[in-house]
C-alpha positions in Angstrom: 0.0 0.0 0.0 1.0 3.4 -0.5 0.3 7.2 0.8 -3.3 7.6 0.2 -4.5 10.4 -2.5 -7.4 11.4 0.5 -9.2 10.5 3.2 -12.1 11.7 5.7 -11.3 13.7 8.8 -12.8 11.1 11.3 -11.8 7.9 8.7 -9.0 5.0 10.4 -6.3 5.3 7.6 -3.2 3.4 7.1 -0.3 2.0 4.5 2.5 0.5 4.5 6.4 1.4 3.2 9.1 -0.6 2.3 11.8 0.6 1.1 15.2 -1.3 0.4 17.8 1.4 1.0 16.1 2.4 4.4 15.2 -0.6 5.9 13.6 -0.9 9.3 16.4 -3.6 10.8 18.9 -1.3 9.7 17.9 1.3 12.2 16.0 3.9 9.3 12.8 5.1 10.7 10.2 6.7 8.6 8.6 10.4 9.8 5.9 12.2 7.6 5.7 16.4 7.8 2.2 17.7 6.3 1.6 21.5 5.9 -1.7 22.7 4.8 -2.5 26.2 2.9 -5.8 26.3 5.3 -5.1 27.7 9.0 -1.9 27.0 8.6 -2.8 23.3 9.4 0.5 21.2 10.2 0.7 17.4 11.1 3.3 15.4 12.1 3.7 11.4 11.9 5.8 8.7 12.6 6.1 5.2 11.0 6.3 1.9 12.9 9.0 -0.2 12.1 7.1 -3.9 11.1 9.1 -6.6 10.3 10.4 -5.3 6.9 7.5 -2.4 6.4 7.2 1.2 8.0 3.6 1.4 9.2 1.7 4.3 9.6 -1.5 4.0 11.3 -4.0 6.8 11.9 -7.0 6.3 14.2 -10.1 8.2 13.7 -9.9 9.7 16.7 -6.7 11.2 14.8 -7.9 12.2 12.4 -11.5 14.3 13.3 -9.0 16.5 14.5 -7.5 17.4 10.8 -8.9 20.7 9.2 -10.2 19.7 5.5 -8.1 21.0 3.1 -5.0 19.9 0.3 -1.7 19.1 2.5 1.8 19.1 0.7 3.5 15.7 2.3 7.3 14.8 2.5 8.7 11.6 3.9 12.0 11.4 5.3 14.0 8.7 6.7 15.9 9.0 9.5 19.2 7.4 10.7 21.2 8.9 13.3 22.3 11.9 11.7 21.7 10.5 8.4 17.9 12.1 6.9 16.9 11.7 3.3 13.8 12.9 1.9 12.2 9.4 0.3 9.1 10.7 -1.1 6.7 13.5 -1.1 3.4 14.4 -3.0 0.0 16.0 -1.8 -3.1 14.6 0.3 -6.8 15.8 0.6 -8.7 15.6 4.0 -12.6 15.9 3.0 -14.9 17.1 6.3 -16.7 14.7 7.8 -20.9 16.1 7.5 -21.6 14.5 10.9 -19.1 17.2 12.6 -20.1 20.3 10.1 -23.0 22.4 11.2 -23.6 24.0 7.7 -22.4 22.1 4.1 -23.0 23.3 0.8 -21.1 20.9 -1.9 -21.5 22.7 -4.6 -18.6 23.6 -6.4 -18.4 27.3 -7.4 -19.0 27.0 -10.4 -22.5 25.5 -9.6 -23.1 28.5 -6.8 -22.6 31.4 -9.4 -24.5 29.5 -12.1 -27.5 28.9 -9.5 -27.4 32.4 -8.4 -27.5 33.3 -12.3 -30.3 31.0 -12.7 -32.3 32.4 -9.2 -31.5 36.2 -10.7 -33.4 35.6 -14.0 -36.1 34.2 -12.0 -36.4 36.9 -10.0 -35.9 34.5 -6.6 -32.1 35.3 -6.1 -31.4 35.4 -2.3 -29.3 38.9 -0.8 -26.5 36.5 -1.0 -26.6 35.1 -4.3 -27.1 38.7 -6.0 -23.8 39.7 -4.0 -21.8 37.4 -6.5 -19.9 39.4 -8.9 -19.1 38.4 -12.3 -16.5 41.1 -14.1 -16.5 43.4 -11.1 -20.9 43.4 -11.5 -22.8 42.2 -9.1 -25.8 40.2 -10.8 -28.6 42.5 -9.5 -26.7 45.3 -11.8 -26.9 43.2 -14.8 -29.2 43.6 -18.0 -31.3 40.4 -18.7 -29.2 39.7 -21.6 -26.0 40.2 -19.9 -27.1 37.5 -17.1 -28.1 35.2 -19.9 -25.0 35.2 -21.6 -23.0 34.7 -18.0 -25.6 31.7 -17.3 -24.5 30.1 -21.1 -20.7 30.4 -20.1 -21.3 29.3 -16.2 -23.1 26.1 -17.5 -21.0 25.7 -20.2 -18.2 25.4 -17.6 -20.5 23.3 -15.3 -21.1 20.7 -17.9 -17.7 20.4 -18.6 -16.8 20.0 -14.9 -19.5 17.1 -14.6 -17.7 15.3 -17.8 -14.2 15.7 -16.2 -16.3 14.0 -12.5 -18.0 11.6 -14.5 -20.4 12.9 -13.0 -22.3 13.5 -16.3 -23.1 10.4 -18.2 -24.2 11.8 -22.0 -26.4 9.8 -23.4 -25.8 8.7 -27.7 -28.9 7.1 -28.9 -27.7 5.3 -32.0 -30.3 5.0 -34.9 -30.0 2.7 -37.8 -32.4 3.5 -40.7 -33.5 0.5 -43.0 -35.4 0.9 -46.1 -38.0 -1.5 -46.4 
C-alpha cells in the first residue's frame, strides 16, 4: 500500500512502506511532515518499524481532529544523523458532514451559475445577488448580460461534470433500414 490520495477527517487510515535502502532492521525510521495552505494546518507522523514495512497507522480519533483542506506531504528517513527525503506528493482531508453544522457541496462553479439562474427568475437570495461576475454584481446586470454569464457558467458546469464523471451523456444510436 502506499500514501493515500485522501481520506475523511474522522476515517481510520493506514499504509505501508518498504523501502530497500532504508530498511527498518537497519535502524532507518520513517517520519511524515504535512503542511496545509488552510489555517496553517500542520501534522506530524511517525512510522512503525514492522518486520520489513514502515507502518503508519492513523485512528479516527486522529484524524477528526485534521482541518479539510490539500496538504503538501514529505517523507523522510531517518538514521542517526543520516535524513533523506524518500518521497513526497500531496493529500486531501474531506470534512466529515456528521461534525459540520452547515455544508453546501456545490462547487463554485454550480453556486454562481444557481445564483444566475435564481437572478433571472427573479428569486435570487441577498447573497446570491452579492456574487460578482466582471467586477458586477448580478442584480446590476441587464437580462441579456445575465443570460450570456448563465450560457458560459453552464458551459463550464457541464464540462466540470464530464471531467467528475459525474455526467453520463447519453448517444442514442439510430439505424435507418429501407423497407
Amino acid at each position: 500500500m502506499t500514501e493515500p490520495k485522501s481520506f475523511t477527517a474522522g476515517e481510520t487510515v493506514s499504509w505501508k512502506v518498504y523501502s530497500d535502502k532504508f530498511h527498518p532492521a537497519d535502524g532507518w525510521e520513517l517520519s511524515y511532515h504535512l503542511r496545509g495552505s488552510s489555517y496553517g494546518a500542520i501534522i506530524e507522523i511517525a512510522a512503525i518499524p514492522e518486520d520489513s514495512n514502515h507502518s503508519v497507522y492513523l485512528s479516527a480519533d486522529e484524524t477528526i481532529t485534521y482541518q479539510p483542506g490539500i496538504y503538501w506531504w514529505q517523507c523522510f528517513a531517518r538514521s542517526g544523523d543520516d535524513q533523506h527525503l524518500v518521497a513526497s506528493g500531496q493529500i486531501e482531508v474531506k470534512a466529515n458532514l456528521a461534525t459540520l453544522e452547515h455544508y453546501d457541496g456545490r462547487s463554485h462553479v454550480k453556486k454562481v451559475l444557481d445564483a444566475i439562474e435564481y437572478t433571472i427568475l427573479g428569486k435570487a437570495s441577498r447573497d446570491q445577488l452579492s456574487y460578482s461576475i466582471a467586477g458586477r454584481s448580478l442584480s446590476r446586470m441587464n437580462p441579456s448580460e445575465l443570460l450570456e454569464w448563465r450560457d458560459k457558467y453552464k458551459a463550464e458546469y457541464v464540462q466540470l461534470q464530464r471531467k467528475s464523471g459525474t455526467l453520463k451523456d447519453q448517444i442514442i444510436k439510430v439505424r435507418f433500414t429501407s423497407t
